[in-house]
C-alpha positions in Angstrom: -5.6 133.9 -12.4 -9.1 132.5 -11.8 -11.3 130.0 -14.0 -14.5 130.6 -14.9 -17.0 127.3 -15.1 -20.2 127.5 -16.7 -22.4 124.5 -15.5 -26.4 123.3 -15.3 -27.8 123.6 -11.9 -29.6 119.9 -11.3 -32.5 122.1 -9.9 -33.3 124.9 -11.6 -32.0 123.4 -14.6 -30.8 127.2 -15.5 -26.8 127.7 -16.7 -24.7 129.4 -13.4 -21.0 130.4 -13.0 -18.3 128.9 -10.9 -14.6 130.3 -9.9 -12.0 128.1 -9.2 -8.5 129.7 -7.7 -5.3 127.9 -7.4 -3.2 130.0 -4.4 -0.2 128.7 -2.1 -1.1 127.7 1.6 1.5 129.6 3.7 1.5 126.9 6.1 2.4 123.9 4.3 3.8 125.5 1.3 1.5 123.4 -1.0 -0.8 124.6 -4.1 -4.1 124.8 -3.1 -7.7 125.3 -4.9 -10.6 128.1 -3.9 -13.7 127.6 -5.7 -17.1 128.8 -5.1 -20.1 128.1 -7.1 -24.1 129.8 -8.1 -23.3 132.7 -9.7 -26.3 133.9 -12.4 -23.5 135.5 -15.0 -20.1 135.2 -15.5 -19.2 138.6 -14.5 -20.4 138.2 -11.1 -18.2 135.1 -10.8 -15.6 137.2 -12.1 -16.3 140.2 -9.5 -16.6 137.5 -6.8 -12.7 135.6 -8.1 -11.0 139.2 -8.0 -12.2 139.5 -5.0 -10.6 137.1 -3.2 -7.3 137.2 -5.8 -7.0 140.9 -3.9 -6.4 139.4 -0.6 -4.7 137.0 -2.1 -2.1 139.2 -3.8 -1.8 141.4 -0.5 -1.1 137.8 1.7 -4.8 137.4 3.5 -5.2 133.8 3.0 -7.3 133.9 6.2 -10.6 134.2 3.9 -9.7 131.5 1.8 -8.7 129.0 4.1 -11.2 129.7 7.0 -14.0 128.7 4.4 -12.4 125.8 2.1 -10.1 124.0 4.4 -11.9 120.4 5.7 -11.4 118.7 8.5 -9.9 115.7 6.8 -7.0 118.6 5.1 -6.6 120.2 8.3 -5.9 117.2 10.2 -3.5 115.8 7.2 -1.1 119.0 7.9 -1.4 118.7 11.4 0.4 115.7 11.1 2.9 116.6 8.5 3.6 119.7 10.6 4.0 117.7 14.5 3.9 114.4 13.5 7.6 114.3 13.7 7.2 116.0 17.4 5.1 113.2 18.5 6.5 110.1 20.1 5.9 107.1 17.6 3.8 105.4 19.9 1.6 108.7 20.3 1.6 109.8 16.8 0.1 105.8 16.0 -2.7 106.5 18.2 -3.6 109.4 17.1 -3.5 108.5 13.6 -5.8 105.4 14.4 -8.5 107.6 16.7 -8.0 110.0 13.6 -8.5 108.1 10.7 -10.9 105.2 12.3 -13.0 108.0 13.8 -13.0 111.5 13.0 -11.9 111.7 9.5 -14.5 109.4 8.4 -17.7 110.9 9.8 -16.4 114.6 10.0 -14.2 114.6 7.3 -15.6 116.1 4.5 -17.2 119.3 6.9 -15.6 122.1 5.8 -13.5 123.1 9.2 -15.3 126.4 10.2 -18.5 125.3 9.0 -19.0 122.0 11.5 -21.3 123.4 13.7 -21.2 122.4 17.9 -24.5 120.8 17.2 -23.1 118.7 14.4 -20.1 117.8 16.7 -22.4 116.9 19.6 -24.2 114.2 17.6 -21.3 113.0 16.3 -19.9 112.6 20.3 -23.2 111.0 21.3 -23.2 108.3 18.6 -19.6 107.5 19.5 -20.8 107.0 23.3 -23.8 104.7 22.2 -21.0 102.4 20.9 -17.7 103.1 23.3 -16.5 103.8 26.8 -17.2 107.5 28.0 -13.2 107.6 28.7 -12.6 106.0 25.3 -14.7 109.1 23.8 -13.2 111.6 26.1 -9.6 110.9 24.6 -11.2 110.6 21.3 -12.1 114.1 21.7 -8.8 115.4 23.4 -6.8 114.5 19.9 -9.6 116.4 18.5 -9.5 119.8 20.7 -5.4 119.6 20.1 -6.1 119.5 15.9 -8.4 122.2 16.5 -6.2 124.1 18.9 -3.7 124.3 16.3 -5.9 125.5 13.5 -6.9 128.7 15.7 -3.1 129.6 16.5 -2.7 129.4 12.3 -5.5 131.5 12.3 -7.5 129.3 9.9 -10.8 129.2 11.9 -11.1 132.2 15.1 -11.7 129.8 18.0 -12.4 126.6 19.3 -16.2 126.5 19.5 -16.3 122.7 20.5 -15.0 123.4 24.0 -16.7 122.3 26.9 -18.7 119.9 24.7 -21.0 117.3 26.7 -19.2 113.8 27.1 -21.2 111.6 29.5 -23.5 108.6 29.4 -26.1 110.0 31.8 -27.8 108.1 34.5 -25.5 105.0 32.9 -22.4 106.2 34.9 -19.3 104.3 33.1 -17.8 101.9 36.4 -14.3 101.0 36.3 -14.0 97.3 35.1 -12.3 95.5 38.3 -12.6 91.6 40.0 -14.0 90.7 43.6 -12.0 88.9 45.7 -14.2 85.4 44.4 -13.0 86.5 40.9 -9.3 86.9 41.6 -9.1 83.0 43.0 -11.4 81.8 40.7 -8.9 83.5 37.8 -6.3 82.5 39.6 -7.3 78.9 40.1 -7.5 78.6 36.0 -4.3 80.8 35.5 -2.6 77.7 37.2 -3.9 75.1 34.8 -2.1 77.5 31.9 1.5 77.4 31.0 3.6 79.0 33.9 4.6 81.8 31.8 1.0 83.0 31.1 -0.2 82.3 34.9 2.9 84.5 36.5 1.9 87.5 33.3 -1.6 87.6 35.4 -0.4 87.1 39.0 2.7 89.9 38.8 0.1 91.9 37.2 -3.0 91.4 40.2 -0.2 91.5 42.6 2.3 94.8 41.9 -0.6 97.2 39.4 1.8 97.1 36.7 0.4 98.4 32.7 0.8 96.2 30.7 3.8 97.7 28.6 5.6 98.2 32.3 5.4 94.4 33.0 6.7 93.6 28.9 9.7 95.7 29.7 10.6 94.4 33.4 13.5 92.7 33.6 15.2 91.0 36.3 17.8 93.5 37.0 14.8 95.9 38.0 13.6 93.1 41.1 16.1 93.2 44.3 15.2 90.3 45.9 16.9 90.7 48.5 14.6 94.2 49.6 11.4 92.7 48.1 12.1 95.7 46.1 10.8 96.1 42.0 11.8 99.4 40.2 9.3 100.2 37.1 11.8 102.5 35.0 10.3 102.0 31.4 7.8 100.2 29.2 8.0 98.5 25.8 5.5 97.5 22.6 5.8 96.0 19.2 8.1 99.7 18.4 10.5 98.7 21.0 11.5 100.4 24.9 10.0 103.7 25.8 10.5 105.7 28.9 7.3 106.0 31.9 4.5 107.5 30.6 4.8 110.0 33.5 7.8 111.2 36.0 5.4 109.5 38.8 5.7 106.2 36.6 9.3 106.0 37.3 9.1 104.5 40.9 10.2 101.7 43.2 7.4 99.5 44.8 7.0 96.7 47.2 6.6 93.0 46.7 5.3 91.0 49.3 6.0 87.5 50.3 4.0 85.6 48.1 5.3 87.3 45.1 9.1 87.4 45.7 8.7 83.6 46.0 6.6 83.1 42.6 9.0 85.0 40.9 12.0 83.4 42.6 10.4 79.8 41.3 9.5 81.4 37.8 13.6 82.8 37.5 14.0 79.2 38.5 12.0 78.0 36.0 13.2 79.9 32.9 16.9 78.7 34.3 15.7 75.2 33.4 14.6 76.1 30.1 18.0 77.7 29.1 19.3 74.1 29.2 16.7 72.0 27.9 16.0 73.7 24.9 18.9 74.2 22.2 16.8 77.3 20.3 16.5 79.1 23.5 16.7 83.2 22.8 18.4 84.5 25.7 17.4 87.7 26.7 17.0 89.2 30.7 13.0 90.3 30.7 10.8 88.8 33.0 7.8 87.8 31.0 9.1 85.1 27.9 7.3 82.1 27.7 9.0 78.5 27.7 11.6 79.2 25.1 13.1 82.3 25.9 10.5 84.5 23.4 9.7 88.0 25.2 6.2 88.3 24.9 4.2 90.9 22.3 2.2 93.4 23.6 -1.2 91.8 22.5 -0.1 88.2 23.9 -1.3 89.1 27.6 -4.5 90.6 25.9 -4.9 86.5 24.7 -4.0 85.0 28.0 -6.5 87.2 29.8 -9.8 86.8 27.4 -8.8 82.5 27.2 -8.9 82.7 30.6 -11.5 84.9 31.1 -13.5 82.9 29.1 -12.6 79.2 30.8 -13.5 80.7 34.1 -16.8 82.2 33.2 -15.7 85.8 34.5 -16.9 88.1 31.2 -14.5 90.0 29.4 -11.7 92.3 30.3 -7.9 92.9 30.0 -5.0 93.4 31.2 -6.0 97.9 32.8 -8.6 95.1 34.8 -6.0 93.5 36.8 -4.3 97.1 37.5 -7.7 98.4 38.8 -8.2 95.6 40.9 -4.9 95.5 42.1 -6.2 99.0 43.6 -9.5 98.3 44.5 -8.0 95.7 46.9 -5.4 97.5 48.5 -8.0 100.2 49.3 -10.6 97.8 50.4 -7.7 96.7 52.8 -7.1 99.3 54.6 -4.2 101.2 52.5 -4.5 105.1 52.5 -5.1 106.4 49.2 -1.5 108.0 49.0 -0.1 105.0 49.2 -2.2 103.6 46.5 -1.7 106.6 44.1 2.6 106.2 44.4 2.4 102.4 44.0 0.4 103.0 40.8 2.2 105.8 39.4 -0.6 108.1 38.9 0.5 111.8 38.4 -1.8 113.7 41.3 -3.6 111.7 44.1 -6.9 113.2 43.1 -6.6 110.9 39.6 -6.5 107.8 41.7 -9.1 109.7 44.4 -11.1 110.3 41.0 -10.8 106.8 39.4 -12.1 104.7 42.3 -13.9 107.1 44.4 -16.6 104.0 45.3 -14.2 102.7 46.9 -12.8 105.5 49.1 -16.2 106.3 49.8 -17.3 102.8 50.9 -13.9 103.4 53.4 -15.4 106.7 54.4 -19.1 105.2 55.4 -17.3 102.6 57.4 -14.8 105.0 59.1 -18.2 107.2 60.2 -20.3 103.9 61.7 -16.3 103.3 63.4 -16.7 106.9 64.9 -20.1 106.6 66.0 -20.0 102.7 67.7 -16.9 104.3 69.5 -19.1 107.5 70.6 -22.0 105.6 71.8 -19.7 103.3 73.6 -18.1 106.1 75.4 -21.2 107.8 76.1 -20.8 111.0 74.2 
């Protein structure tokens, strides 16, 4: 049964009507309120509340929904609905891109009333202040929200596909170290505990993430076959599997690496039996007493060392791009590259550092045409 609300309008100063109706949401079960104001008498209020009680009573919620719901609702049972489908680790990021982003500056729109102009401004002023690919996943969670609320049928369609996500003329460059950088890191990296300078030198030399390095242990290197399996990764929640079927692979190590680690196995040998409160554990990266290492701890090592060595900011995703950027820039076929990194398709890694492949391609073309001229053709 509907309320009736007689109240002042703040303009006109005249007396108008409101209707407020209590109805169950279908999808989540909970009591829910439809209320619509400005009404000049009582009975069109009334007209206007039986209304929408008739499609209430004949179970077309479609009407209510489609023009109450909010963003900031929908997205609250989207998550009470796949939340539990989610990994933990995905279901925390989208709660933090949701709740430190979207729900804040869009959360009050009513869902089918945000306009695509409305969302565009909101996109723009998130790329005046992040990374284009920081925005772009920003507004993947938000298309997969909205996805859902079209097959509920609480708003028709998805009118904030195809939305514009770029920074212009400023094209966003991957973040990666010269050849000068990498010894001049690796020159202060060596002043550091041992620990913290073999975290950065496993990562420049294999293109590990992060949370693959935190969850290596020394079952996955063969020593023997210079041989390092990457089977899972690990954060503060605990050990995950790859984050794609391609992640689960078996790279390489040269020379200089089997022996670093060799010395650093070595080293954490000697630590076992000169300190009692040792933890022992078999992962690769613990520091002096046996401690594996949190997630945000490489994060640390990178910016004090960043910092010591005058090289700018950047983290650990840095060392992985580099780690590619150098094996292109040494000759290594782009296939290659892709497998040792784990990326899904090749055209990701032909996408992600296409500078470099194309600096390869303008040298392979002055090859082609020094051997043409030199042959006479």
């Amino acid at each position: 049964m509907a309320s009736i609300r007689k109240y002042k309008n703040k303009n006109s100063k005249k007396y108008m009507y409101e209707y407020r109706i209590k109805y169950v949401d279908p999808v989540t079960g909970k009591v829910r309120e439809k209320s619509k104001r400005g009404f000049a008498s009582k009975k069109e209020a009334e007209l206007a509340a039986a209304e929408v009680e008739k499609k209430l009573f004949i179970g077309d919620v479609d009407v209510v929904k489609s023009s109450d719901i909010t963003v900031k609702d929908w997205i609250e049972q989207y998550l009470e609905l796949y939340g539990s489908q989610l990994r933990e680790t995905t279901l925390k990021t989208r709660k933090t891109r949701l709740y430190n982003h979207i729900i804040p500056e869009l959360g009050n729109y009513k869902l089918q009333k945000l306009t695509r102009m409305q969302y565009q401004k909101f996109i723009n002023k998130k790329l005046d202040a992040m990374k284009e690919s920081t925005v772009k996943s920003l507004h993947g969670t938000f298309m997969t929200i909205v996805n859902k609320a079209v097959e509920h049928g609480i708003i028709d369609r998805n009118k904030f596909q195809g939305i514009s996500i770029s920074k212009g003329n400023e094209e966003e460059k991957i973040k990666f170290l010269t050849k000068e950088e990498v010894e001049k890191l690796l020159m202060v990296a060596k002043t550091f505990e041992f620990d913290e300078y073999m975290a950065v030198f496993i990562l420049l030399r294999t293109g590990l993430r992060k949370g693959e390095l935190l969850a290596l242990t020394w079952d996955d290197i063969d020593f023997d076959n210079k041989l390092m399996t990457i089977n899972k990764n690990r954060n503060h929640l605990g050990i995950f599997p790859p984050k794609t079927k391609k992640s689960n692979r078996v790279i390489s190590m040269d020379n200089k690496l089997t022996k670093e680690l060799k010395r650093f196995q070595l080293w954490q040998a000697k630590n076992k039996l000169q300190f009692g409160r040792y933890q022992f554990n078999n992962y690769v990266m613990v520091d002096r007493y046996g401690v594996p290492y949190h997630e945000w701890k490489i994060n640390r090592i990178l910016s004090d060392m960043a910092e010591k060595a005058n090289l700018g900011k950047f983290g650990p995703h840095a060392l992985r791009h580099t780690h590619a950027v150098m094996l292109l820039e040494s000759g290594v076929d782009i296939k290659t590259v892709s497998d040792r990194l784990g990326h899904t398709k090749i055209n990701m890694t032909a996408d992600v550092y296409l500078h470099v492949s194309r600096k390869q391609e303008d040298e392979a073309v002055l090859k082609l045409e020094k051997y043409l001229d030199s042959s006479g053709g």
